[in-house]
Backbone bond lengths (Angstrom), bond angles and torsions (degrees), N, CA, C in turn:
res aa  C-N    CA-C-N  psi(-1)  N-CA   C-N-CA  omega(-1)  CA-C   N-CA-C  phi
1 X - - - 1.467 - - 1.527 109.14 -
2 X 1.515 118.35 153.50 1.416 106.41 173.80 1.254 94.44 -163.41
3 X 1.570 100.21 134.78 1.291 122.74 -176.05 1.580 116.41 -77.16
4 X 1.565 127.25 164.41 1.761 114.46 -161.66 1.508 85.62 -146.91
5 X 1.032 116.04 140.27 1.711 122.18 159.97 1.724 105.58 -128.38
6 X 1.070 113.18 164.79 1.400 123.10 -172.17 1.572 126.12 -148.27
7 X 1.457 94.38 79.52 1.355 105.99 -174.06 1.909 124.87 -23.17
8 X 1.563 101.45 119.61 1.629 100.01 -154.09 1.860 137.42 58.85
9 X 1.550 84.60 30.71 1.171 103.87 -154.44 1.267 123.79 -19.63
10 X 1.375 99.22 106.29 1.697 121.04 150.08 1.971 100.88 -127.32
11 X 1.415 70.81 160.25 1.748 73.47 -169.35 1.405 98.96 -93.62
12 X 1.177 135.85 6.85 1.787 129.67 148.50 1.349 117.78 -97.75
13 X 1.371 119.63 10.24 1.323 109.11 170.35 1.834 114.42 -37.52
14 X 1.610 103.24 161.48 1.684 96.42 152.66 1.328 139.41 -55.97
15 X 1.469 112.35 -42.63 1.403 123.26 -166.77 1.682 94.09 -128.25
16 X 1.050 109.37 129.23 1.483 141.97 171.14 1.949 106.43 -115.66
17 X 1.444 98.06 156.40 1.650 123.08 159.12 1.413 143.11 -159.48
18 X 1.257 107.00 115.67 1.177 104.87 165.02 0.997 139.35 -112.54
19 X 1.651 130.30 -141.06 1.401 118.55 -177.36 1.681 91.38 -172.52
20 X 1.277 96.62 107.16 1.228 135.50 -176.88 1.868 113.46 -71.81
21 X 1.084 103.58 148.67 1.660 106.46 -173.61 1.584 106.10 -118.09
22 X 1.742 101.98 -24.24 1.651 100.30 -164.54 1.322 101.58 -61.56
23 X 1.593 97.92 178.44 1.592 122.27 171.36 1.403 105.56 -124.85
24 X 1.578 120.67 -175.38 1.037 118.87 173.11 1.571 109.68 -91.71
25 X 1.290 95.03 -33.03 2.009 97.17 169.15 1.715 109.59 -33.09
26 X 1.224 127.71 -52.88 1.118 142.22 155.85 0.988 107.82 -19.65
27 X 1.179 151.58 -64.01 1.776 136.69 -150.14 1.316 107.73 -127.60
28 X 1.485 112.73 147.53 1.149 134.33 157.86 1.484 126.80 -43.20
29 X 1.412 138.03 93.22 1.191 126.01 -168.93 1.823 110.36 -134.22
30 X 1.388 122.29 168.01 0.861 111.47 -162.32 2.048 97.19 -88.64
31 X 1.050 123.69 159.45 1.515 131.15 -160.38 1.791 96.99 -58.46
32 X 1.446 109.76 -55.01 1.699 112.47 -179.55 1.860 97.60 -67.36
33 X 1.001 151.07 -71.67 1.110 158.29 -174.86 1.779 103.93 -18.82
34 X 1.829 96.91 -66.67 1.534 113.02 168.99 1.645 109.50 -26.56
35 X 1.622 113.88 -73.51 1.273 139.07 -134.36 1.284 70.49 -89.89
36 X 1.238 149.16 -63.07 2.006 127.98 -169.20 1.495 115.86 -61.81
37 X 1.499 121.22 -34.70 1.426 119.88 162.46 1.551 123.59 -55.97
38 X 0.954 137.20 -43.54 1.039 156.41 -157.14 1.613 104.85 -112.82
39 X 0.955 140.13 -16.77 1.621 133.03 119.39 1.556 123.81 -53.89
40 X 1.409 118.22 -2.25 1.470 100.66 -178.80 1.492 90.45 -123.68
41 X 1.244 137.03 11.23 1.689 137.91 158.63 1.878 86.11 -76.25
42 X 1.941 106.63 -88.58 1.158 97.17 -167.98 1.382 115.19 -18.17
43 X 1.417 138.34 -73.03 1.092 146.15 -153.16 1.909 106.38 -56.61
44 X 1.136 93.76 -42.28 2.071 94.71 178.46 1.823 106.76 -70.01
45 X 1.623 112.52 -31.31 1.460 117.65 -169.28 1.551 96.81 -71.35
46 X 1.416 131.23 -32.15 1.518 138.84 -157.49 1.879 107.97 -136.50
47 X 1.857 100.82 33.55 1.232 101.98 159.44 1.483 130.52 -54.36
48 X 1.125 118.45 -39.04 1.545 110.25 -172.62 1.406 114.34 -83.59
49 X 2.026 122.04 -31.04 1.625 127.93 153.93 1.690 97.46 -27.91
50 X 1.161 114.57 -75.65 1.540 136.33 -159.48 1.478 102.68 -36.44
51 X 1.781 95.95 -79.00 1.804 108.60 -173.72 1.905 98.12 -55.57
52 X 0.871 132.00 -32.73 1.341 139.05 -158.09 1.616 98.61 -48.44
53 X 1.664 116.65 -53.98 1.107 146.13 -176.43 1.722 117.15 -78.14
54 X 1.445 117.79 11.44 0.880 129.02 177.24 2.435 124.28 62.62
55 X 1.290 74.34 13.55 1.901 106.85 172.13 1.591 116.76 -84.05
56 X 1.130 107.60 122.10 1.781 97.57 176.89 1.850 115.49 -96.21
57 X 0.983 111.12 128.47 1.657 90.31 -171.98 1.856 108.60 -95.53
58 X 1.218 78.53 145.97 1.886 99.72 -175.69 1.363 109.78 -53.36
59 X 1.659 106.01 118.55 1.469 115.96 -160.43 1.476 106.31 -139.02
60 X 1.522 117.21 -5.67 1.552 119.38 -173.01 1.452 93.01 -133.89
61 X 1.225 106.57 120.04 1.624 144.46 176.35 1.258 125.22 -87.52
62 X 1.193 131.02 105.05 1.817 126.77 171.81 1.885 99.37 -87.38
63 X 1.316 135.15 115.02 1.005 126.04 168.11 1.567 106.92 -112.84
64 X 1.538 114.73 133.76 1.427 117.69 -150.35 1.676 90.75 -139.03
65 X 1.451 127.34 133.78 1.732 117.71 158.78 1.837 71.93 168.15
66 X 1.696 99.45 171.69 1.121 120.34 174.96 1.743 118.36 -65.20
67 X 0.991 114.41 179.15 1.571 109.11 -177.17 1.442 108.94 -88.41
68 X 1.199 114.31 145.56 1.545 132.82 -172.35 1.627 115.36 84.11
69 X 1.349 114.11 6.38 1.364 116.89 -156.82 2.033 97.65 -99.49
70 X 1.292 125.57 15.76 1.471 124.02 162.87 1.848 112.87 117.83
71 X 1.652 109.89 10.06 1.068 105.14 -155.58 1.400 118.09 -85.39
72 X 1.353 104.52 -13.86 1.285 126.42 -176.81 1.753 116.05 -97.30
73 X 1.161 103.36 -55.02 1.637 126.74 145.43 1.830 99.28 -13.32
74 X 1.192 94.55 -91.63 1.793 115.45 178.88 1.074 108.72 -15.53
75 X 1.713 124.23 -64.11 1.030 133.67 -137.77 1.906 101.36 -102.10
76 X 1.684 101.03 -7.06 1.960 97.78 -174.15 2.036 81.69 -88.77
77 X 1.516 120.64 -11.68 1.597 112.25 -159.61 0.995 99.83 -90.56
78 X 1.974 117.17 -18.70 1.774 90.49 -177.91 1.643 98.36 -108.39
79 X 1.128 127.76 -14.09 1.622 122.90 152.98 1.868 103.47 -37.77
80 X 1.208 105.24 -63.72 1.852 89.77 171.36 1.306 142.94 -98.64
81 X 1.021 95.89 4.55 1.889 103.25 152.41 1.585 89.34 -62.37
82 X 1.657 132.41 -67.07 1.183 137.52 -136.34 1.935 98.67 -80.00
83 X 1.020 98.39 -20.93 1.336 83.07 176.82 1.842 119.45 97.75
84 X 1.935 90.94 -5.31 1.609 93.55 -155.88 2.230 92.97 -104.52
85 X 1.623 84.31 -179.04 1.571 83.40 178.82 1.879 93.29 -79.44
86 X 1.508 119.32 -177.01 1.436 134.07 -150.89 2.016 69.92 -149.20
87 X 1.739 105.18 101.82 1.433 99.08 150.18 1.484 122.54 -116.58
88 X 1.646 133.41 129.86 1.191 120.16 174.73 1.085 106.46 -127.93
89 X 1.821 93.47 151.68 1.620 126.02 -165.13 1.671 89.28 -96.00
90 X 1.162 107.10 142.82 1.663 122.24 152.06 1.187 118.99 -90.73
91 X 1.177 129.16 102.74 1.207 121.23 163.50 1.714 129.47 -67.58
92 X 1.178 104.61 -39.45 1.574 137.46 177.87 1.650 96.92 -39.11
93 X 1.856 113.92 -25.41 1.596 98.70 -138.18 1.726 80.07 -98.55
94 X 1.546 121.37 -11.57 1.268 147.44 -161.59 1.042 103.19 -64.62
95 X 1.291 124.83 -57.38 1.651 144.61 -163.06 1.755 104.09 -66.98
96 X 1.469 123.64 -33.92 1.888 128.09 169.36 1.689 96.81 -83.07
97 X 1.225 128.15 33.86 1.319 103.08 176.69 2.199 93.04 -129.40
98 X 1.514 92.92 146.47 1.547 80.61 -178.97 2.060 102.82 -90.22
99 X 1.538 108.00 152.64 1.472 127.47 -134.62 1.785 81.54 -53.60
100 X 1.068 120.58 -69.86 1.506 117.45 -173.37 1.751 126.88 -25.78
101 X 1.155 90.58 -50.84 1.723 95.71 171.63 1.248 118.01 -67.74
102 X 1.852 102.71 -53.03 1.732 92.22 -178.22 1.319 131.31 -81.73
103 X 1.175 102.69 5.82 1.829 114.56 -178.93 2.149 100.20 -95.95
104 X 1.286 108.78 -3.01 1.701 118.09 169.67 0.828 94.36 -94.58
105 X 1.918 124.06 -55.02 1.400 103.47 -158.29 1.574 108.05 -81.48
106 X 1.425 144.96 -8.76 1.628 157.41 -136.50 2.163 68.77 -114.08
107 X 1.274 114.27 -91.47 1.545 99.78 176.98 1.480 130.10 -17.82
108 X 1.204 101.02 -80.19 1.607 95.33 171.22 2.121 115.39 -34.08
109 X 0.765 87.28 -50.19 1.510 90.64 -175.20 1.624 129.85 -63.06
110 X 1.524 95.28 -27.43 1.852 130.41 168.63 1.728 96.68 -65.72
111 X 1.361 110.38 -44.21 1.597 110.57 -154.87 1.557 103.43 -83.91
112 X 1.933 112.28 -34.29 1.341 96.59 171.69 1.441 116.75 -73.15
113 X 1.626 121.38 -33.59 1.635 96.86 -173.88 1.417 97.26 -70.84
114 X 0.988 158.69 5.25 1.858 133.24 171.81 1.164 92.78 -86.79
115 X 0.978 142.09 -5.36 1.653 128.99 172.04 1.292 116.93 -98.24
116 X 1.525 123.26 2.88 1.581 124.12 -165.66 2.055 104.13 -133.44
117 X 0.990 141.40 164.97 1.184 146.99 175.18 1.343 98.00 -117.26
118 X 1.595 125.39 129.56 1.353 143.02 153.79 1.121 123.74 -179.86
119 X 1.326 122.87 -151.02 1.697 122.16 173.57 1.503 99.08 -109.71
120 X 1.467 111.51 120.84 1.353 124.28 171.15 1.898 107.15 -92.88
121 X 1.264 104.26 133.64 1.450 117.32 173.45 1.462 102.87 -93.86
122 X 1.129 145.15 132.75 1.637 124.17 127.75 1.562 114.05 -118.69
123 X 1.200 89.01 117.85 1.718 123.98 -159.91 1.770 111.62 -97.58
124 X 0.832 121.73 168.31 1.832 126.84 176.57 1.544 93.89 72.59
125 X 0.859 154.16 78.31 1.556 141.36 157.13 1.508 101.20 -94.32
126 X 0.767 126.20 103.56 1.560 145.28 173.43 1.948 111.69 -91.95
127 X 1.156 95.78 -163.70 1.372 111.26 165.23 1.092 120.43 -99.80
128 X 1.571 98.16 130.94 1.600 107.92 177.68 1.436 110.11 -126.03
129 X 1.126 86.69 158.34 1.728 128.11 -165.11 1.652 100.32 -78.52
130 X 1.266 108.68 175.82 1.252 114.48 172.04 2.106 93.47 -99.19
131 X 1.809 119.45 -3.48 1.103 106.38 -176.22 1.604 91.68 -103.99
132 X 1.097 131.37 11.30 1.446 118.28 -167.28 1.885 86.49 -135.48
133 X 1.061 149.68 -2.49 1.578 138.07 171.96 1.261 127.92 -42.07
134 X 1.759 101.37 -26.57 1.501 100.00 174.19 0.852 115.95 -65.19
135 X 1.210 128.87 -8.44 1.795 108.88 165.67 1.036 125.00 -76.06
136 X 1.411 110.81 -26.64 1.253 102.21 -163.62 1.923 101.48 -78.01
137 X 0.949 111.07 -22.02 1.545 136.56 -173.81 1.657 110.79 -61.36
138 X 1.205 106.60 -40.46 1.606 134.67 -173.76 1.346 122.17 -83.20
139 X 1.891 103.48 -28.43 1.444 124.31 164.15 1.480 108.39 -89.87
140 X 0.954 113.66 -17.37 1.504 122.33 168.03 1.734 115.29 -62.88
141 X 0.954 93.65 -71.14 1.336 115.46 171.91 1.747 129.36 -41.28
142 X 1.543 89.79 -41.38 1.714 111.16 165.80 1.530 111.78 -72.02
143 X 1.205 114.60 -49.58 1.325 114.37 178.71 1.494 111.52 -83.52
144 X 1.256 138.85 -28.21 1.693 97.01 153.21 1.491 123.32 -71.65
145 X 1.300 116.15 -28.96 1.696 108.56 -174.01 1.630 119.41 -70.50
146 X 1.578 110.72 -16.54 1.281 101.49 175.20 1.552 142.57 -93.70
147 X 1.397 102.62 114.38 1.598 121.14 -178.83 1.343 132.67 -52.70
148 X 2.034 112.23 -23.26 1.133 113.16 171.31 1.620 144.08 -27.83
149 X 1.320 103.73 -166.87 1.900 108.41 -175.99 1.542 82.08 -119.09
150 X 1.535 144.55 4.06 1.168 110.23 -140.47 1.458 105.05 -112.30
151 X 1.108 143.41 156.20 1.550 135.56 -167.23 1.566 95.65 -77.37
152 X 1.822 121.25 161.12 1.088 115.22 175.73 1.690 114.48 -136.48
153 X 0.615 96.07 130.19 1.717 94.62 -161.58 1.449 111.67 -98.84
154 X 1.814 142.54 126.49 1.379 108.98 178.54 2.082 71.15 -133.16
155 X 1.572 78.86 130.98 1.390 83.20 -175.40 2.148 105.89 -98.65
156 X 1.284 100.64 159.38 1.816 88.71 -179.29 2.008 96.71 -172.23
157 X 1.796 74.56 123.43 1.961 82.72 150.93 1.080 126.17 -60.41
158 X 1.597 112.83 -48.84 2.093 104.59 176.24 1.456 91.96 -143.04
159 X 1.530 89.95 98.23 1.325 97.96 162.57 1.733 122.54 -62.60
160 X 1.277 138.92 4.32 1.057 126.67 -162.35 1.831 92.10 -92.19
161 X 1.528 115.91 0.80 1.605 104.31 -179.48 1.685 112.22 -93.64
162 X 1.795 109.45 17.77 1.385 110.23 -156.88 2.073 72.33 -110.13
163 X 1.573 75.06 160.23 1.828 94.90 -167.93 1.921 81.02 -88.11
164 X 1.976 97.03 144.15 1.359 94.94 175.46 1.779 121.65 -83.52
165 X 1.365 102.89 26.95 1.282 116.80 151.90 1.706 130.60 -44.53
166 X 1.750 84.35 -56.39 1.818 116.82 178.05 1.409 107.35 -52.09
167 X 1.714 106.39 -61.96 1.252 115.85 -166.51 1.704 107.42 -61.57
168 X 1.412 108.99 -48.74 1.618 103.24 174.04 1.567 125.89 -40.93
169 X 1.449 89.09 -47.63 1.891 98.63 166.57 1.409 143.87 -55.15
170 X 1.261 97.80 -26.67 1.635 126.73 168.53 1.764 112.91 -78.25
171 X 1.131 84.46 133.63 1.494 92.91 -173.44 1.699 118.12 -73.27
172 X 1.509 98.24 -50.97 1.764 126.25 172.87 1.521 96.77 -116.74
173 X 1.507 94.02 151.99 1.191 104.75 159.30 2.045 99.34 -126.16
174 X 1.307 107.53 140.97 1.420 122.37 -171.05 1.457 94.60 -119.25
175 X 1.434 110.96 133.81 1.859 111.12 -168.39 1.849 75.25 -118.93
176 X 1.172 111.02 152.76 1.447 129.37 157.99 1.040 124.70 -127.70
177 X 1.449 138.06 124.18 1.547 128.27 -143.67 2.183 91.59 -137.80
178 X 0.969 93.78 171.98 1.601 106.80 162.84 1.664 141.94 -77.80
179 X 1.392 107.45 98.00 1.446 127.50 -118.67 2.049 100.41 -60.33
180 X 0.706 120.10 131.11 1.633 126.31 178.39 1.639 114.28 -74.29
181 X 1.399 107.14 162.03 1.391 101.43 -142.98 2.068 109.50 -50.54
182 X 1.221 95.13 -52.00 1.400 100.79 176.54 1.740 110.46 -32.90
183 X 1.206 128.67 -36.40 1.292 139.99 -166.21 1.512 113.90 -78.65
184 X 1.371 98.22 -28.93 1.422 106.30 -170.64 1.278 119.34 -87.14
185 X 1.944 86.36 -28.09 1.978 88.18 -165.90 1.753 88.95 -87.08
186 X 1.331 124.79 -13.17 1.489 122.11 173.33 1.570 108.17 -63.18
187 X 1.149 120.72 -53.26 1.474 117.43 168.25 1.668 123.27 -52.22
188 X 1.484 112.01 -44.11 1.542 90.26 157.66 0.677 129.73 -114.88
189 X 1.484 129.06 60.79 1.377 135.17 -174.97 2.054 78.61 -124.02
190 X 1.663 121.23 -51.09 1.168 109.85 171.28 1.645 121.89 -58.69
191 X 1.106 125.12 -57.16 1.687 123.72 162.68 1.536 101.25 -33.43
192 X 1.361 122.61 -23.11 1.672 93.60 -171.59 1.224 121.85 -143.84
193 X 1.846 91.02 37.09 1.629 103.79 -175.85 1.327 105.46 -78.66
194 X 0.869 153.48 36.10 1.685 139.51 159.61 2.004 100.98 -99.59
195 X 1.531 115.82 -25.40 0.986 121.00 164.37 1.831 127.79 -64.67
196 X 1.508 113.19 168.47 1.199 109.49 170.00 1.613 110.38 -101.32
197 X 1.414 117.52 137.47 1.290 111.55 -174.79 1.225 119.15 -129.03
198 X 1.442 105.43 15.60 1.759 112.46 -173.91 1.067 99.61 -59.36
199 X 1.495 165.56 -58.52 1.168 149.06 -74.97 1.649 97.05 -160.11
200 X 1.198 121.48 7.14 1.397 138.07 -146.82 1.945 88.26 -96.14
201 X 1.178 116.47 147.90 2.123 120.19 166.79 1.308 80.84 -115.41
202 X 1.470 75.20 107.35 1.979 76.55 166.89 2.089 113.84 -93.51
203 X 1.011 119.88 3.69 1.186 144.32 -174.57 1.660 91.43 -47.18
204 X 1.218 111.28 -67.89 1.699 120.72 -156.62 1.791 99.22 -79.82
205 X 1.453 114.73 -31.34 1.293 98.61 -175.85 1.745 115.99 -95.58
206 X 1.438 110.91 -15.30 1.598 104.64 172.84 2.052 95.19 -81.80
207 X 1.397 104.27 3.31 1.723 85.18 -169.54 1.478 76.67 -86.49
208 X 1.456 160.21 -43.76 1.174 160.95 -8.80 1.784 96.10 171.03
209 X 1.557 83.86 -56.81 1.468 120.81 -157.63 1.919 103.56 -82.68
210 X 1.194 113.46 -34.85 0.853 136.16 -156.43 2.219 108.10 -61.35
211 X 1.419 103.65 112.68 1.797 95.46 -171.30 1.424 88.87 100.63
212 X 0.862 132.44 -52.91 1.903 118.71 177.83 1.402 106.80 -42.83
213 X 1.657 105.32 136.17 1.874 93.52 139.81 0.877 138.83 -73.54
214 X 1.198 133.01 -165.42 1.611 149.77 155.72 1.059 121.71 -21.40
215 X 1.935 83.18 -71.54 1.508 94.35 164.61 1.457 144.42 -51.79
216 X 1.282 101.91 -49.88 1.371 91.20 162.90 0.998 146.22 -104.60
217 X 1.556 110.04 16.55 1.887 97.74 156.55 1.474 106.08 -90.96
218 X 1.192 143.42 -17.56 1.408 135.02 150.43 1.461 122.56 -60.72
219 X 1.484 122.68 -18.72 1.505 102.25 146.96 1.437 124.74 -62.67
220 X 1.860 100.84 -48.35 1.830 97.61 -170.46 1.704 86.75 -68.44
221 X 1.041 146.57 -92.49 1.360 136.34 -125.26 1.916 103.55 -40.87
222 X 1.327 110.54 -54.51 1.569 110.97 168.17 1.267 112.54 -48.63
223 X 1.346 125.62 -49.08 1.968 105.88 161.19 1.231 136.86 -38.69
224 X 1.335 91.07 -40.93 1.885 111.23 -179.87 1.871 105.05 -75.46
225 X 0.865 97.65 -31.65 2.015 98.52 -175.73 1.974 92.22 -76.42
226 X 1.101 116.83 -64.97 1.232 114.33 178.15 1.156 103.48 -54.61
227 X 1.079 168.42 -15.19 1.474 168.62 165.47 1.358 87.54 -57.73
228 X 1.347 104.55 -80.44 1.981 116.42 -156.45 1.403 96.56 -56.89
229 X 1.289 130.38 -60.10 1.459 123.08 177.44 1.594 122.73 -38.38
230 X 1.090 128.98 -57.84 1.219 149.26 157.55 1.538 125.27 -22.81
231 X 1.678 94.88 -49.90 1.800 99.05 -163.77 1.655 90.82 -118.19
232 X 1.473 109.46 -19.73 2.028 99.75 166.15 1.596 98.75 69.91
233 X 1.298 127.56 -7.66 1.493 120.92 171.16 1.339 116.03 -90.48
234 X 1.464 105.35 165.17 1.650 118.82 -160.84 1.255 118.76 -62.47
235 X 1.290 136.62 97.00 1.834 115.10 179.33 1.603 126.72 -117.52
236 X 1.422 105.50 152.24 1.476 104.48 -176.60 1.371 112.66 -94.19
237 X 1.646 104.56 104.26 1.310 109.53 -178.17 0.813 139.70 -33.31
238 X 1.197 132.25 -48.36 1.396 165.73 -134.03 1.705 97.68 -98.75
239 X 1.601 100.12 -62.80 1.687 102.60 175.43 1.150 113.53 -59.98
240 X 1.691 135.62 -63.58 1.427 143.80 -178.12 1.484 109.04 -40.85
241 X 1.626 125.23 -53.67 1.267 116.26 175.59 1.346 99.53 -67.25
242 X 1.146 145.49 -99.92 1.539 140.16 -161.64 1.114 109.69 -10.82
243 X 1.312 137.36 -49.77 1.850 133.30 -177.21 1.260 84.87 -79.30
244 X 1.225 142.23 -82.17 1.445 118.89 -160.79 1.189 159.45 -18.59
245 X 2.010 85.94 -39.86 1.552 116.16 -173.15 1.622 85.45 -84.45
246 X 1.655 118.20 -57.56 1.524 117.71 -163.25 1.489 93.55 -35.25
247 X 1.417 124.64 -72.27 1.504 127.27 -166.14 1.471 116.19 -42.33
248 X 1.268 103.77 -32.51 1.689 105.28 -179.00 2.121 101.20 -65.91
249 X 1.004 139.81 -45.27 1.062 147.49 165.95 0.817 122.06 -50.93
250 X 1.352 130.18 16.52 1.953 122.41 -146.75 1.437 78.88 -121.30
């Protein structure tokens, strides 16, 4: 579960927070993906070992894959491994604002995370304009000047529209792609572990599954468990997911 606040609350503000419960045990990830996440917890749990030795540990993140594919996910699992709040910036909301306002309000928002420790997201990276660049310029700017402990996350559908400023700044870059069959039938095999699934052909529903993200075969498979829970009648797995997923594609 994870709780959300919304600075001046509106729920489109720029900067939102919550506080995340997941882990990384939790999600489906690819084996190298795993082993780079989970080097950058160790590394925040044994910051001062690290800096002690004159080593900086990897704290600024490029996370890159299509949408629904774990990027956001990722980033509520190492907010709770870490223990810290999970704040994200919109950038997206940046681009309807004219340059004067949103470069006060994009400041203001720069000035509270240097005053706070957690995992910062900045999320929506869209296309920019030659009238909207200051952002990208302003995130530039944040990410070399900042000295923090705190992880930094710049999340993106195509990263190739981010200036290689960004990318220099980033420590890792983490690609997230569209999960392969093993990945998929792991996702609903978790959505539907309270069930029995020995008996399941999974043939027709990972073919089913197949071009989906993350996201959404872990929405449909959780439809399908709430289904069976719900109505307590007999179902053939195998068929119910396969139409499900087809419909999710439609």
């Amino acid at each position: 579960m994870t709780d959300h606040n919304h600075y001046g609350g509106d729920p489109e503000s720029l900067l939102s927070v919550s506080y995340p419960n997941a882990q990384l045990s939790d999600l489906v990830l690819t084996i190298e993906n795993r082993r780079r996440l989970w080097n950058v917890v160790m590394e925040q749990r044994q910051w001062d070992k690290i800096t002690f030795h004159g080593l900086q540990p990897v704290r600024r993140l490029l996370f890159t894959g299509p949408p629904g594919t774990g990027k956001t996910s990722t980033a509520q699992a190492l907010a709770g491994e870490l223990g810290v709040p999970l704040y994200t910036v919109r950038l997206d909301l940046l681009t309807t604002h004219p340059k004067d306002e949103g470069e006060a309000e994009f400041r203001q928002v720069l000035d509270t995370l240097r005053q706070t420790y957690g995992v910062f997201v900045f999320d929506g990276v869209a296309e920019f304009t030659e009238d909207n660049r200051w952002i990208l310029v302003m995130l530039q700017q944040f990410l070399m000047q900042d000295t923090s402990k705190s992880v930094i996350i710049v999340a993106s559908n195509r990263p190739r529209l981010l200036d290689g400023v960004i990318f220099e700044q980033c420590d890792r870059i983490v690609n997230f792609g569209l999960p392969t069959s093993d990945e998929a039938r792991a996702i609903i095999e978790g959505q539907l572990a309270m069930f029995d699934l020995r008996n399941i052909s999974w043939a027709s529903v990972l073919t089913a599954a197949d071009g989906l993200s993350h996201a959404e075969i872990s929405t449909v498979a959780g439809s399908v468990a709430e289904h069976v829970m719900l109505t307590n009648a007999p179902v053939s797995w195998a068929r119910h997911l396969t139409a499900e997923l087809g419909r999710a594609r439609q």
